[in-house]
N, C-alpha and C positions, 0 to 999 in steps of 0.2 A: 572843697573850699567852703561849701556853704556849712555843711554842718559844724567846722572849724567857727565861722559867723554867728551861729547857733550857739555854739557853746561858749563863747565869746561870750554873750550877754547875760544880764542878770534876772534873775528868775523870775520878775517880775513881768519884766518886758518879752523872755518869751514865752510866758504866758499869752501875754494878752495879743502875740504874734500867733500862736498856735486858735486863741480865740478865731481871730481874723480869719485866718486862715476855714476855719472849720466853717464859719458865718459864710465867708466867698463859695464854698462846696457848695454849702445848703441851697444859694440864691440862684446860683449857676445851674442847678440841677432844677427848684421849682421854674426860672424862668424859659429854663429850654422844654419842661414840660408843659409850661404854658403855653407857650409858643405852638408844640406841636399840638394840643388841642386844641386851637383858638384854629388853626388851620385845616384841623380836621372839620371843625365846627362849621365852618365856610362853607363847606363843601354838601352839598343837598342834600342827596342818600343818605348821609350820613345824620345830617340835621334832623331830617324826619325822623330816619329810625331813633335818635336821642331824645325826641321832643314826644315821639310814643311810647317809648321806655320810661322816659323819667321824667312825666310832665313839668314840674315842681322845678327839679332840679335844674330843667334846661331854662325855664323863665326866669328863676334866678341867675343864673348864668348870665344871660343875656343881660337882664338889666343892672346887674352887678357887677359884672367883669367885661362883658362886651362892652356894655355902653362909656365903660369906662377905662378900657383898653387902652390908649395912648396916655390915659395920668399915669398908668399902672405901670407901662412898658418905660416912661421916664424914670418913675421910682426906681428901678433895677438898673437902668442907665446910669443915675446917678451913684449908685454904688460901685458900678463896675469903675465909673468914672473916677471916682474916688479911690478904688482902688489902684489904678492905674497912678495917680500919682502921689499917692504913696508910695507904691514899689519904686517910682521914678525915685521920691526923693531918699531911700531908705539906699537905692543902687550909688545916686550921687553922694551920699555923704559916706560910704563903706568903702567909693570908688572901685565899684565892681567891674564898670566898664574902663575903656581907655579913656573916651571922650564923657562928657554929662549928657549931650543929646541922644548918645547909641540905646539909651531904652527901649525908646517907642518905635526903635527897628527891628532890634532885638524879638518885643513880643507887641509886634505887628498886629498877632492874630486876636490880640489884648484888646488893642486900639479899635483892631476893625469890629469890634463886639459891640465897641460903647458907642455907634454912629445908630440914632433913634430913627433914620429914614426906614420906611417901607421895606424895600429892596434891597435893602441891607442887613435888616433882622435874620433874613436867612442865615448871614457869615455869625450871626450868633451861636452857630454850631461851632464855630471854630474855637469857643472857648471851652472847650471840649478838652483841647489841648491843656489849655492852662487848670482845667481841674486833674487833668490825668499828671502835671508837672508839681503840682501843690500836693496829691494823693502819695506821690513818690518821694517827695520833700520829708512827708509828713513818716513817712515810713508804714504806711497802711496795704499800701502795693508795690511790686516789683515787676516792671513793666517788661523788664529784660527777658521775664523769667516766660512773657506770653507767646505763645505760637505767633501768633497776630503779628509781634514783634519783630522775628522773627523773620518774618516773609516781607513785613514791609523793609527790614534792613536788607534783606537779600536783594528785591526789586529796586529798591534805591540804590545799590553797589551797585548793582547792572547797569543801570540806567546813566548813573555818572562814567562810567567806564566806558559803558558805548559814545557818552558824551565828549568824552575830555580824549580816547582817541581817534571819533574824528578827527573836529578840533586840531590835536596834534598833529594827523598828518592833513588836514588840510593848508596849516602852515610849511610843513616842508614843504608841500607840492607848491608851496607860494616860491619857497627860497629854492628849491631847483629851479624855477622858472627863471628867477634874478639871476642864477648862476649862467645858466643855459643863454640866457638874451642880453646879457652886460660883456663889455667890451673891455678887457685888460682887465677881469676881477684882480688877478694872482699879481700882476702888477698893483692895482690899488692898496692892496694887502699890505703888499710888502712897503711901500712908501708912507702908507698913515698907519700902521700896526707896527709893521718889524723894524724901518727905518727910527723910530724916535726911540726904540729901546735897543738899539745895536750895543750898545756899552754894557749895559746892564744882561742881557743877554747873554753875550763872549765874557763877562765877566764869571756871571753863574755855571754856565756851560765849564769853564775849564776848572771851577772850583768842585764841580761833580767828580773831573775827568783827575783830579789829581786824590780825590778822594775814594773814587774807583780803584783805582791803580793801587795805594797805598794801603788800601783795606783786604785788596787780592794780593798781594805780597806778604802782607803779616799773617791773613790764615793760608798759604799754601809757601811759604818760608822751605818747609823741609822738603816740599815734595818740589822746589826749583832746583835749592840746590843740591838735592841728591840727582834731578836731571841733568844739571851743568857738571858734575863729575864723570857722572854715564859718559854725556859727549865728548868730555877729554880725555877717557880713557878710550872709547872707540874712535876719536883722531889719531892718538897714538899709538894703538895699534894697525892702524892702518897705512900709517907711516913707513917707506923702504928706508929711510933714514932710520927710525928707531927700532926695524927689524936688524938692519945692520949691525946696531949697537948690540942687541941682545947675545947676537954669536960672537962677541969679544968675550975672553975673560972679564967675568964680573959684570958683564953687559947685562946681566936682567937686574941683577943688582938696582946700577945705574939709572934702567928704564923704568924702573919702579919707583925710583925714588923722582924720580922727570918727574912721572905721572903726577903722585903724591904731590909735587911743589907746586906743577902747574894747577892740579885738580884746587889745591888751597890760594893757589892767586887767583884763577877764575871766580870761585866762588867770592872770595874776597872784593873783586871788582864789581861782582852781580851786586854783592850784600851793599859795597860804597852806592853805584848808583842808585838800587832802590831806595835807600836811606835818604842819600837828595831828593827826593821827590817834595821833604818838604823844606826844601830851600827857596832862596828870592829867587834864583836863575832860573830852576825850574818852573815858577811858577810863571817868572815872561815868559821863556819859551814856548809853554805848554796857552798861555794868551797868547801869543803870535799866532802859533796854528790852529788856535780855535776863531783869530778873528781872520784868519785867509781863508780856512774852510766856510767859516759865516756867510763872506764876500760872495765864493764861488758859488753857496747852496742862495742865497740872494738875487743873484743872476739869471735873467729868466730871456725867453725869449716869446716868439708867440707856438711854437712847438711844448716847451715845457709849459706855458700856459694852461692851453689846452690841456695838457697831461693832467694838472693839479686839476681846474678844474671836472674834470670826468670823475680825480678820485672823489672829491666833497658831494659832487654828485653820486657816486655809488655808496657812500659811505651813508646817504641821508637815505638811500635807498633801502640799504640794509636795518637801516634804523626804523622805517614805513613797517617793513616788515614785523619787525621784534615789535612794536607796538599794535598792528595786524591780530600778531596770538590773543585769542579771549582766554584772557586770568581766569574768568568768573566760571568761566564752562570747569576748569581744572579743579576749583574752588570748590563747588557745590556739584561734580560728578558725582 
């Protein structure tokens, strides 16, 4: 998306955006190396041996830079500062973010750079990051591409992982607890969940149920009624009436053609019924019994209670588990 923004603009301005940008490298880079030798500088051993090495050098140091260390550490403040919002207003008016304030959370690590206290120049390293996000912007590095990378994305997926399933079952172990010490959960359920949706519900349910039916009938059509002739021919064979008939003159004749009439009304009768399925009768009667059976599976007592309750509880149990397994170990074996 940025580079879409990039290309977006006109050659001038990203120019002088590429300028910026290269100037922020430059200042980031001398001021975190000033930083670390003004540090090291501090520090005695190290003082001497610079002030016997390079007499010259260290007495200018000191009266040039030392002495003048907190103008100097403003001057780069002010930069950073400035660049800070700039990007702010460059974000608000591109509406990069959702909100106009999400910048300075966004790059935190921005803000906490340009705080001029003592004890805080350290988090000056943290713009570290935003040169390494500019260097990548800029297409100069491919950070993806670094080992470094690499390991810190792997430790970071761990870390969230072992994070987020705690976490996760610390919450269950919360709601088995609510299940396990609440009195008539499966009841409450049913009275502010299933009871305000009872209509809607036995409504849905029988429109599955007529939908099921009619959808298993149209692809298995031959394979019923070639079973409902089967059947009518092994009635009628099994029939001492119709063995009777067979040993009259013409009796098989006759029994044949029985078969034949009945096997085509049978099947005639299967084909009318399944056909109704999308009629109005059907579809009340087929609501009638979905909203008696609703009733009946609504009906609880403190046995059936109990029962639901254990299953939500083993069911959250099963779920501890499945969250339990480490991806990451699988991931990176």
């Amino acid at each position: 998306m940025q580079e879409n923004r990039r290309k977006s603009l006109n050659p001038v301005l990203e120019r002088a955006h590429l300028v910026w940008d290269l100037l922020v490298i430059a200042l980031v880079v001398a001021n975190l190396t000033l930083l670390l030798f003004d540090s090291l500088f501090l520090l005695e051993p190290l003082n001497v041996a610079f002030e016997a090495t390079a007499p010259a050098l260290h007495d200018a140091y000191g009266r040039v830079i030392r002495a003048n260390f907190i103008t100097i550490d403003l001057a780069f403040v002010a930069v950073f500062l400035l660049d800070v919002l700039l990007g702010w207003a460059v974000a608000i008016a591109e509406r990069r973010y959702h909100r106009w304030f999400f910048y300075p959370f966004v790059h935190w690590y921005d803000v906490l750079g340009c705080i001029p206290v003592g004890g805080f120049r350290l988090l000056r390293i943290l713009r570290v990051i935003s040169l390494l996000h500019r260097l990548q912007r800029l297409g100069l590095i491919d950070v993806r591409r670094w080992y470094l990378y690499s390991v810190v994305v792997k430790y970071y997926e761990i870390l969230m992982e072992e994070l987020t399933d705690r976490i996760a079952v610390r919450l269950i172990d919360n709601v088995q607890s609510q299940i396990r010490s609440s009195d008539g959960l499966s009841g409450q359920m049913v009275e502010r969940v299933m009871r305000p949706r009872q209509q809607a519900l036995i409504h849905e349910i029988s429109q599955r149920l007529e939908a099921m039916a009619g959808s298993a009938y149209a692809h298995n059509r031959d394979d019923t009624l070639r079973y409902v002739r089967g059947l009518v021919g092994r009635t009628l064979a099994e029939s001492p009436e119709i063995r009777r008939l067979s040993r009259l003159p013409l009796g098989g004749q006759l029994s044949r053609g029985l078969e034949a009439s009945l096997s085509d009304l049978a099947c005639r009768l299967v084909n009318e019924a399944l056909a109704g399925l999308q009629s109005a009768e059907f579809s009340a009667l087929v609501e009638h019994l979905t909203e008696s059976g609703f009733e009946a599976w609504l009906r609880t007592d403190p046995h059936t209670e109990q029962v639901s309750e254990q299953v939500m509880v083993d069911m959250l149990e099963l779920l501890k588990e499945q969250i339990a397994v480490k991806d990451w170990k699988q991931k990176y074996a």
